[in-house]
MIDOSE-1310 file (N, C-alpha, C; in nm, 2 decimals, decimal comma, always signed):
residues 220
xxxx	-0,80/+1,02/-1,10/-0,84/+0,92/-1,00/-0,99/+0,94/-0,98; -1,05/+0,83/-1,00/-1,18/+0,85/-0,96/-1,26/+0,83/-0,82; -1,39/+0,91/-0,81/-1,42/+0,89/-0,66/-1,40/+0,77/-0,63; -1,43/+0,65/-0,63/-1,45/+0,53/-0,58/-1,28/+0,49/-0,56
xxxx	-1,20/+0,54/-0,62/-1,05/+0,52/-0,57/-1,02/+0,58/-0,49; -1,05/+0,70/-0,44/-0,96/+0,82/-0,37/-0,96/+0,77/-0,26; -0,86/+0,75/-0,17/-0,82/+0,70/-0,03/-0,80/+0,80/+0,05; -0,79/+0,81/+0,16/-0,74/+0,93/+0,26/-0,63/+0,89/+0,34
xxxx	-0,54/+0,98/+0,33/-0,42/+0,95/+0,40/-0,43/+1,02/+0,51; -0,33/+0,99/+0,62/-0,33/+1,07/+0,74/-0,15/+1,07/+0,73; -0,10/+1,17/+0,78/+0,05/+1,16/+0,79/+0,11/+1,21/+0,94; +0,14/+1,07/+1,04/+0,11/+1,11/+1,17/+0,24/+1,18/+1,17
xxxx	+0,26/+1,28/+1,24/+0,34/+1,36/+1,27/+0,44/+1,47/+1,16; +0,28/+1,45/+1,05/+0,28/+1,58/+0,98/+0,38/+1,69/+0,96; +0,39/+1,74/+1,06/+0,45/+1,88/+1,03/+0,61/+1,86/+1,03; +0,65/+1,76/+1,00/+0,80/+1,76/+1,05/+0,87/+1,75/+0,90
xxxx	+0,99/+1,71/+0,86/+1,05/+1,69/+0,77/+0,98/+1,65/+0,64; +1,01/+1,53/+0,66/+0,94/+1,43/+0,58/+0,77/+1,49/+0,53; +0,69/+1,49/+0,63/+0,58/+1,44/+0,62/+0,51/+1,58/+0,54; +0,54/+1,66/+0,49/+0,46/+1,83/+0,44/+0,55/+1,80/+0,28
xxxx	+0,63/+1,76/+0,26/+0,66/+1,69/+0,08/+0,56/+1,58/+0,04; +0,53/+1,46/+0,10/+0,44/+1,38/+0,09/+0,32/+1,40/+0,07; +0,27/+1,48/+0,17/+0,12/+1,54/+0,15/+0,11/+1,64/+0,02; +0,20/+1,73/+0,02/+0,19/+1,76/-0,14/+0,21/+1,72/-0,23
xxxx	+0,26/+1,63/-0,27/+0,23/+1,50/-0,36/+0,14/+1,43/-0,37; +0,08/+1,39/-0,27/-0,01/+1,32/-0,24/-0,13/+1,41/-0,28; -0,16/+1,47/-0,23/-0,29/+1,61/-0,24/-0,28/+1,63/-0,42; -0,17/+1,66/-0,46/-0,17/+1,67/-0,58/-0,17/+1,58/-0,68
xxxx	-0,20/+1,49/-0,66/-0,25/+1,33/-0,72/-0,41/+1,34/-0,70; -0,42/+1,37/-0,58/-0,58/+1,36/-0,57/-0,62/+1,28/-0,49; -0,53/+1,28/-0,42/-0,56/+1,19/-0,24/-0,63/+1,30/-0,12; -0,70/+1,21/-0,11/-0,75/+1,35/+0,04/-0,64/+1,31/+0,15
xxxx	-0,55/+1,42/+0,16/-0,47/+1,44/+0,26/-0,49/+1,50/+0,42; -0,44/+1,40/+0,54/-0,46/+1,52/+0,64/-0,36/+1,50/+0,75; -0,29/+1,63/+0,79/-0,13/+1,66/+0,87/-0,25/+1,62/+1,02; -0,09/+1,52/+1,05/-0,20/+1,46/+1,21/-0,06/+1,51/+1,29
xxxx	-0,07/+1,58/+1,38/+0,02/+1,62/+1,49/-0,06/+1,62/+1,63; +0,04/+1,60/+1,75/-0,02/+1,59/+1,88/-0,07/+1,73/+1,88; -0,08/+1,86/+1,82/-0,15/+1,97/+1,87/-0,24/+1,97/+1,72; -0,37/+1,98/+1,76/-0,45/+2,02/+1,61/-0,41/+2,15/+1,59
xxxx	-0,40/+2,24/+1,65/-0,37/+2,40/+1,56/-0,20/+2,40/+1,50; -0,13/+2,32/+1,53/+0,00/+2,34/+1,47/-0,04/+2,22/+1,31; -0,13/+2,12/+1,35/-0,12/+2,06/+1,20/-0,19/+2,18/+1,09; -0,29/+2,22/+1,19/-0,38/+2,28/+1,09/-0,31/+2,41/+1,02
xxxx	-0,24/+2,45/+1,10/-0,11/+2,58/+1,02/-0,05/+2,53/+0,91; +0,00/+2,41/+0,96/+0,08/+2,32/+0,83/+0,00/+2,29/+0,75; -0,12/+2,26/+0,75/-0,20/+2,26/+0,64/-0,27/+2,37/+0,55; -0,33/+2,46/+0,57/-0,31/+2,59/+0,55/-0,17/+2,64/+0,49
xxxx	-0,08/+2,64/+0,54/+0,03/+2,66/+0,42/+0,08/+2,57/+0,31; +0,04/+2,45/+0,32/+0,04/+2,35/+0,20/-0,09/+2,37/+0,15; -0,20/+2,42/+0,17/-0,31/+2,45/+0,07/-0,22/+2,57/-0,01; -0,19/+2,64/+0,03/-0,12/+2,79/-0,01/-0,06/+2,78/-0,11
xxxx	+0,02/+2,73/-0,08/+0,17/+2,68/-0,18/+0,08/+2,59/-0,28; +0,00/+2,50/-0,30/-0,06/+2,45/-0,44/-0,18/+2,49/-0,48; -0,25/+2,62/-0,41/-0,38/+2,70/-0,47/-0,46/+2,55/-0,45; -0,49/+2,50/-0,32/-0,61/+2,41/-0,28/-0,62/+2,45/-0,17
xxxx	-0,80/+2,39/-0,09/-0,81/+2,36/+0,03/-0,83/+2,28/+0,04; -0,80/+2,19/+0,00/-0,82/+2,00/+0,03/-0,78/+1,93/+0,19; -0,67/+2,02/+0,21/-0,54/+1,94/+0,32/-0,61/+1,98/+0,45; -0,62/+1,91/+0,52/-0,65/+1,93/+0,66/-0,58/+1,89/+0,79
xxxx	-0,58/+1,95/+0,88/-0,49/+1,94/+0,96/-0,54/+1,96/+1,10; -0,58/+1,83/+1,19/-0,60/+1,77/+1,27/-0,47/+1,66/+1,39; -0,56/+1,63/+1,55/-0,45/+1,59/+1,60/-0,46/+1,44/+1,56; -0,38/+1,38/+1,63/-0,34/+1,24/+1,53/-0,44/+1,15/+1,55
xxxx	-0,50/+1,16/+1,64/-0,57/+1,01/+1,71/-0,69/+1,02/+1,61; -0,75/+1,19/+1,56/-0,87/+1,21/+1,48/-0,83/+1,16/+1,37; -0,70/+1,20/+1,30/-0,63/+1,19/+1,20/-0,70/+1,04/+1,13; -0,59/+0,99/+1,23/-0,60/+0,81/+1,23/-0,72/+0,78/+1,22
xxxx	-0,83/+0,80/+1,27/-0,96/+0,76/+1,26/-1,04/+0,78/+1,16; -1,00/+0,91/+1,09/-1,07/+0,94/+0,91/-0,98/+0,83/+0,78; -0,86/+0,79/+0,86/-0,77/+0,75/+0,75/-0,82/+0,58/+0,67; -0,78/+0,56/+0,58/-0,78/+0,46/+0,48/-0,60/+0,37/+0,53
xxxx	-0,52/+0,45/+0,56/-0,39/+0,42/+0,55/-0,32/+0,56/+0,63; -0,23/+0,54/+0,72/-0,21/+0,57/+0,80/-0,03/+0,57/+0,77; +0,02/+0,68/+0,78/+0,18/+0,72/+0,74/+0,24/+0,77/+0,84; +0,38/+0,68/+0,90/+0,39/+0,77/+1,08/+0,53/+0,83/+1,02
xxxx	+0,61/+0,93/+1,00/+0,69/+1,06/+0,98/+0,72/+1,17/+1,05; +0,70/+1,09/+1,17/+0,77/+1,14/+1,33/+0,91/+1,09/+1,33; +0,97/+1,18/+1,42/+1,13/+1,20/+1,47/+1,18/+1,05/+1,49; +1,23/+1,00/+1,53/+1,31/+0,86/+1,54/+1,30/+0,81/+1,67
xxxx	+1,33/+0,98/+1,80/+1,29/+0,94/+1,93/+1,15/+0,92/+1,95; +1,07/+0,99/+1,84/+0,93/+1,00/+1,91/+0,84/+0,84/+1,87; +0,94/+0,76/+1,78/+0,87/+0,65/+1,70/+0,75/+0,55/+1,79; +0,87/+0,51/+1,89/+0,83/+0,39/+2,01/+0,64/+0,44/+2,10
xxxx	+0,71/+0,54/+2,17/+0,62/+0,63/+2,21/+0,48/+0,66/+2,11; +0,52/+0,72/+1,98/+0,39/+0,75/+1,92/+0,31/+0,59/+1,89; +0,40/+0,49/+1,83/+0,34/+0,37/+1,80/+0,24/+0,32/+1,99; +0,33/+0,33/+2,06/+0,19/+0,26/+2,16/+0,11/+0,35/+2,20
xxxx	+0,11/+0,46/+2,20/-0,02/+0,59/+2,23/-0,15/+0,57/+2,12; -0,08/+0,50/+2,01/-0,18/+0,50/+1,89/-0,23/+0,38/+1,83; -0,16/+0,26/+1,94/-0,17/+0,11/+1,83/-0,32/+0,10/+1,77; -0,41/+0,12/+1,89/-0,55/+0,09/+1,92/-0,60/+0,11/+1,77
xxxx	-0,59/+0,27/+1,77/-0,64/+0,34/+1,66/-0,63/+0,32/+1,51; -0,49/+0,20/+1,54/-0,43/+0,17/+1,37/-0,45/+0,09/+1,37; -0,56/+0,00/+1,45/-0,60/-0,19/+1,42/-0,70/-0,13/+1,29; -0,68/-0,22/+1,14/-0,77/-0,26/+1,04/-0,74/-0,14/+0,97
xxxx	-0,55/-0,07/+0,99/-0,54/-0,01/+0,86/-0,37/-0,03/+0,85; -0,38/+0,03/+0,69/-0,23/-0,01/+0,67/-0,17/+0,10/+0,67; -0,05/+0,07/+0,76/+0,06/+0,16/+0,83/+0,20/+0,16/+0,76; +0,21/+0,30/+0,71/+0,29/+0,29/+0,66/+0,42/+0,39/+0,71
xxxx	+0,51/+0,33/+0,75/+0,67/+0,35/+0,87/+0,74/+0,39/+0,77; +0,80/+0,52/+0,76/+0,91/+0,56/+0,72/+1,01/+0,60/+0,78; +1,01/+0,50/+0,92/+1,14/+0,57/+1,02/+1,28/+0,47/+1,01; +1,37/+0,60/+1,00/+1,51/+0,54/+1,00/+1,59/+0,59/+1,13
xxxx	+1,62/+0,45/+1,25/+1,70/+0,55/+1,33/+1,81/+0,56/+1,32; +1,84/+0,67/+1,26/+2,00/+0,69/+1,30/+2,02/+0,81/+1,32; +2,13/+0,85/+1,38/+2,17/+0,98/+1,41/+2,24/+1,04/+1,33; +2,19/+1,22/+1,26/+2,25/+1,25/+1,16/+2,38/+1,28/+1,16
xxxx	+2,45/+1,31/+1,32/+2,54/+1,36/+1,36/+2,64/+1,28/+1,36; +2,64/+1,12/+1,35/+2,69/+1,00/+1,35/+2,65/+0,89/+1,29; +2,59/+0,91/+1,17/+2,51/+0,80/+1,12/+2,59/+0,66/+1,10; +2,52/+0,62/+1,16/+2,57/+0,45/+1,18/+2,46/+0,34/+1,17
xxxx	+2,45/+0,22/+1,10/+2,35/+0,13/+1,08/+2,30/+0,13/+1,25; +2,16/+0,05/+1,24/+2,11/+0,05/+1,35/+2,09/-0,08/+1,36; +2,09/-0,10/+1,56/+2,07/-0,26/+1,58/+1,90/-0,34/+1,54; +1,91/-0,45/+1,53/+1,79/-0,50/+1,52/+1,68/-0,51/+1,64
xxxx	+1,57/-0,51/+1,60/+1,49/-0,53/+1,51/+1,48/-0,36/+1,44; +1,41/-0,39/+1,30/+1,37/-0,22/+1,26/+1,29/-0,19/+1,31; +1,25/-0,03/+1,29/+1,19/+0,04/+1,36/+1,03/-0,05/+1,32; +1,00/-0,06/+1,19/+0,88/-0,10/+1,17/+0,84/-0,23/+1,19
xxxx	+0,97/-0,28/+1,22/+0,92/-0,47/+1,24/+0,88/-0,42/+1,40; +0,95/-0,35/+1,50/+0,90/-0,30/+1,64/+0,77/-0,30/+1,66; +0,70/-0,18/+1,51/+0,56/-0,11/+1,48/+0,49/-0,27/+1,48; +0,50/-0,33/+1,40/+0,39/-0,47/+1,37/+0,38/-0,50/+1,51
xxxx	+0,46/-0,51/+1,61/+0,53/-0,64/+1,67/+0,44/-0,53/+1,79; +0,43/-0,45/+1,83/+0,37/-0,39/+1,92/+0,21/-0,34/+1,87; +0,17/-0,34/+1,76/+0,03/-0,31/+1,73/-0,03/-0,44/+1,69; +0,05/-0,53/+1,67/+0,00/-0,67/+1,62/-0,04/-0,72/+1,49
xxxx	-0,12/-0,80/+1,47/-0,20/-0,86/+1,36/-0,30/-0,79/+1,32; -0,37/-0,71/+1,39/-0,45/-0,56/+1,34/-0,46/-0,51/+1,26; -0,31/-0,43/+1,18/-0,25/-0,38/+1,18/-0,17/-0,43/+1,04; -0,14/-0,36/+0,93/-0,08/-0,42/+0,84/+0,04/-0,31/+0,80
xxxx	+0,18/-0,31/+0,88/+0,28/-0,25/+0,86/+0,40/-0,29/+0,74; +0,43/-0,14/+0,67/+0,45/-0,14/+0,54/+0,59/-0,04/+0,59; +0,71/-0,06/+0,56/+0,85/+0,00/+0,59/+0,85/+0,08/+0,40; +0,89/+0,17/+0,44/+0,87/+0,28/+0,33/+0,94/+0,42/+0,33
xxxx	+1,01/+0,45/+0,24/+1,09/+0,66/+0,23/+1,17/+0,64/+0,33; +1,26/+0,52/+0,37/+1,36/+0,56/+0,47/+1,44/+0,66/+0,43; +1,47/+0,63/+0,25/+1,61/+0,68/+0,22/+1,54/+0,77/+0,13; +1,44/+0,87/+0,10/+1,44/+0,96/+0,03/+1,49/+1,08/+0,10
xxxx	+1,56/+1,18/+0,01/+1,56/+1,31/+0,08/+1,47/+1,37/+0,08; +1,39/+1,39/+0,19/+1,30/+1,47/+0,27/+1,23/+1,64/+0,17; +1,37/+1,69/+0,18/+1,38/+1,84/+0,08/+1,32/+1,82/-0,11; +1,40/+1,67/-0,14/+1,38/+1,68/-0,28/+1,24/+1,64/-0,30
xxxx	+1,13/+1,61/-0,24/+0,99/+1,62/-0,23/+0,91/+1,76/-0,27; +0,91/+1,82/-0,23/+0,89/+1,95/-0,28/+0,94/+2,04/-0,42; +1,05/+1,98/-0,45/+1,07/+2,01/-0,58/+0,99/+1,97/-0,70; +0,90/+2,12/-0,75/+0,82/+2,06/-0,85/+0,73/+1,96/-0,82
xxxx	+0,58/+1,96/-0,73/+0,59/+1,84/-0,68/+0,46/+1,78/-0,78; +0,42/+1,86/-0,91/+0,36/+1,78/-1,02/+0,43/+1,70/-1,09; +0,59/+1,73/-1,08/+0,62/+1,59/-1,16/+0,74/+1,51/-1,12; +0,75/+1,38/-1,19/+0,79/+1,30/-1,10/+0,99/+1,27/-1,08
xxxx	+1,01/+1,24/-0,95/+1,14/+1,24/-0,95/+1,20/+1,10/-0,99; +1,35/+1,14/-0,98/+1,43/+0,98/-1,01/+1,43/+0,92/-0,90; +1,39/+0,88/-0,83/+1,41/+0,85/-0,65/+1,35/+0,70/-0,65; +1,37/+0,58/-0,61/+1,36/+0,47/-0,60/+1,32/+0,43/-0,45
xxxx	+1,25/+0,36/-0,43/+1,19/+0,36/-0,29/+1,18/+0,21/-0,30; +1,26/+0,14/-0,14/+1,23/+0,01/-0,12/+1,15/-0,03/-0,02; +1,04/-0,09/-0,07/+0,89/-0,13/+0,02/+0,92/-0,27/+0,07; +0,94/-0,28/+0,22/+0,91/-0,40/+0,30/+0,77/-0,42/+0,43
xxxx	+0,76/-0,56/+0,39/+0,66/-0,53/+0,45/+0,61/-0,75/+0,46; +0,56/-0,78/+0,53/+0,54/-0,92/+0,58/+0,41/-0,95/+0,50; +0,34/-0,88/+0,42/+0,20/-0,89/+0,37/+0,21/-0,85/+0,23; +0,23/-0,93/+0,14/+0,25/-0,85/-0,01/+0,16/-0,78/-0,07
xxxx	+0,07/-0,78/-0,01/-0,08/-0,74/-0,10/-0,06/-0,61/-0,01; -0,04/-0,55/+0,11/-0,01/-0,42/+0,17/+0,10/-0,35/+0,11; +0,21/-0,46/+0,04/+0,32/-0,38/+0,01/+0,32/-0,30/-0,11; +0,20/-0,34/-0,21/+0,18/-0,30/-0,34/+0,06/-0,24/-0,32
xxxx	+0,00/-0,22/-0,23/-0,09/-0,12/-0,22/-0,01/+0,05/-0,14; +0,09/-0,03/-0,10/+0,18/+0,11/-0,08/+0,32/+0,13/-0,22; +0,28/+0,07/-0,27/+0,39/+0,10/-0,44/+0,30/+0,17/-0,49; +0,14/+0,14/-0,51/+0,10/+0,24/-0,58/+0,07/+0,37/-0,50
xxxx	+0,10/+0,43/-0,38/+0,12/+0,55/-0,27/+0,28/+0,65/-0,34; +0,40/+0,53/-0,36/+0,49/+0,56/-0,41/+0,50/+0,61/-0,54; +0,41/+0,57/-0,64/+0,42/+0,61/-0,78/+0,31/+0,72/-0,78; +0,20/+0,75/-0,69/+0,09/+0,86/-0,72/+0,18/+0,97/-0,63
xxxx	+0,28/+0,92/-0,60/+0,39/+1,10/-0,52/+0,51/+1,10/-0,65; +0,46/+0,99/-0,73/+0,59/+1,07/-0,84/+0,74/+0,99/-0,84; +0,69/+0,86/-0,76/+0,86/+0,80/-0,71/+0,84/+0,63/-0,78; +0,95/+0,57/-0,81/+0,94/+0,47/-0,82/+0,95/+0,36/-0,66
xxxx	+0,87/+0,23/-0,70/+0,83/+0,17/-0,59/+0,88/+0,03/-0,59; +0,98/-0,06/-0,50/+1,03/-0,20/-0,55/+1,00/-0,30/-0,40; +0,91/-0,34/-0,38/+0,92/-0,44/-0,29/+1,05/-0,55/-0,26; +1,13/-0,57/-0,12/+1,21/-0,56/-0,09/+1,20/-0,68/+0,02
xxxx	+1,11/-0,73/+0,04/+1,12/-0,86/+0,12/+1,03/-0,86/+0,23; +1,05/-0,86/+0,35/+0,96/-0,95/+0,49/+1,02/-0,76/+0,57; +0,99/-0,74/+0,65/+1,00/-0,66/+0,75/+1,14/-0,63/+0,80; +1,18/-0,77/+0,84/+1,32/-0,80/+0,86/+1,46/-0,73/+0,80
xxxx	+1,37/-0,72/+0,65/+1,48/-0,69/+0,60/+1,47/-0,49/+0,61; +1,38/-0,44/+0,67/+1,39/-0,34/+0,67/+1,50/-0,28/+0,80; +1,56/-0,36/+0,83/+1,68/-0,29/+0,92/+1,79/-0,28/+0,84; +1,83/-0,33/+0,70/+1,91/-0,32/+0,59/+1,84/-0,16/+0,56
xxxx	+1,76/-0,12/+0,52/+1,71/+0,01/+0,45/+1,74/+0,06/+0,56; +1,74/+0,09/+0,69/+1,78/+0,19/+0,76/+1,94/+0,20/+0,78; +1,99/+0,10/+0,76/+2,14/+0,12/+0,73/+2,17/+0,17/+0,57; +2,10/+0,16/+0,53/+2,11/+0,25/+0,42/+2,11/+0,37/+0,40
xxxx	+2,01/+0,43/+0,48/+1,99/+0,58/+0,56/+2,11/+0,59/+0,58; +2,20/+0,52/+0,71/+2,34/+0,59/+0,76/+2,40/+0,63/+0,63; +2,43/+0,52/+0,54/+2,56/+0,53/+0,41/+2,48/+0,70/+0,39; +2,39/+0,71/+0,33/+2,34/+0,79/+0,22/+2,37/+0,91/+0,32
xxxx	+2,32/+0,92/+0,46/+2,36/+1,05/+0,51/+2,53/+1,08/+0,51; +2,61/+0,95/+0,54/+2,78/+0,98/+0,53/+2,81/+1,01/+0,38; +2,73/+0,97/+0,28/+2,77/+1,03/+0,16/+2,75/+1,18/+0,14; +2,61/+1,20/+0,19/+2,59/+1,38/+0,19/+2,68/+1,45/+0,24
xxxx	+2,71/+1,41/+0,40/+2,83/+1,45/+0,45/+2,96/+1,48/+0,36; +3,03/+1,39/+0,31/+3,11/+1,36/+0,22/+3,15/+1,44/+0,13; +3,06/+1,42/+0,04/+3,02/+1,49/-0,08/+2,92/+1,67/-0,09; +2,94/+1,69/-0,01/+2,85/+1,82/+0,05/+2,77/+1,86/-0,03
xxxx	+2,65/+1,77/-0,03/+2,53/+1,81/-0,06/+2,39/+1,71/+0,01; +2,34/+1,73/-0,02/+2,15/+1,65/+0,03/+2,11/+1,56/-0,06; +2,14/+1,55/-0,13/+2,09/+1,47/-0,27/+2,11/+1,35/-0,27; +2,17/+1,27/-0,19/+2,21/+1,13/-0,21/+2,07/+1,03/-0,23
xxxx	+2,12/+0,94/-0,26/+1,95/+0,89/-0,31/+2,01/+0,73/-0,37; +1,92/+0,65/-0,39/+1,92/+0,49/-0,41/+1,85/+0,45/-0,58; +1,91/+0,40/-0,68/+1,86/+0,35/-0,78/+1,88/+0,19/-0,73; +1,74/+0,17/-0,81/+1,76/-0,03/-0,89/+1,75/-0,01/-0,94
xxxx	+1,87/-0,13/-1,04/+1,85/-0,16/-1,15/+1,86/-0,25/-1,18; +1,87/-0,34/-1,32/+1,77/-0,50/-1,35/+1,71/-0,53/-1,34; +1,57/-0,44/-1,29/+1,45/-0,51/-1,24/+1,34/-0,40/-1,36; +1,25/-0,51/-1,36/+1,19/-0,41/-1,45/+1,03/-0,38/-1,38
């Protein structure tokens, strides 16, 4: 990746599941990475141990509002309750970048499709036209990120988003972490991918293990 390409990501609410697989993927592509959490010394711990684990100090770890303000593109991978709340504490901050929503609500204890609107059509619809929101990693497992994270998994990722030219600038986010990337329609349809989430968590359930995960196929 050359300098004139390298983007900076911010990954708001960093330290949680999702968001510390990503960044080391990402870091490890050669994105300047930075863990944005409401406390700077808890991102910057998480960062600091993700330098650790891949022999860099690239990763930086700041609170979110700073985060958001260095960023190129903006990744929110906060809890499900905390979604609503984080999006209007922060809209301001995310006018004139692209936002990319990987929240799925459902409860893991009962996963069940969720009512409409999705969580990221909510994100647009409360930060506005500003604002270029991109639905994205609802259904990856979280854990299988970190596996090996120089090379790349079987994992299929479906990108929605109202702006096509945002949604392929987040397919190539998807393929520089090692994942395949398939644009998936309008926003709208991203309440389909979080019911997707439910199935895949009742299959883990089911089937007792974590691994459940989404292929396409026919498409090339």
């Amino acid at each position: 990746m050359s300098d004139k390409l390298i983007l900076t990501l911010a990954l708001v609410g960093g330290t949680g599941k999702l968001g510390p697989g990503l960044a080391m993927r990402w870091a490890q592509a050669g994105y300047r990475v930075i863990i944005g959490s409401r406390q700077a010394e808890k991102a910057q711990a998480v960062a600091d141990e993700l330098n650790e684990q891949l022999g860099i100090e690239s990763i930086l770890g700041l609170e979110n509002s700073e985060a958001i303000e260095r960023a190129d593109i903006v990744v929110l991978t906060v809890k499900q309750d905390a979604h609503a709340a984080t999006v209007r504490s922060l809209k301001e901050g995310l006018h004139g970048k692209i936002v990319v929503d990987t929240t799925a609500r459902v409860d893991f204890r009962d996963p069940k499709p969720p009512e409409p609107p999705s969580a990221p059509r909510y994100a647009q619809d409360e930060i506005g036209p500003e604002a270029r929101v991109v639905a994205a990693f609802q259904t990856v497992p979280a854990h299988r990120l970190k596996e090996a994270v120089d090379e790349p998994l079987d994992l299929d990722v479906l990108i929605c988003s109202d702006d096509i030219d945002a949604a392929f600038e987040v397919v190539k986010l998807v393929e520089g972490a090692g994942l395949n990337g398939y644009y998936a329609g309008s926003l709208d349809n991203a309440i389909v991918v979080e019911g997707l989430t439910a199935i895949l968590i009742a299959m883990n359930k089911h089937y007792d293990t974590k691994k459940a995960s989404i292929r396409v196929t026919g498409v090339r």
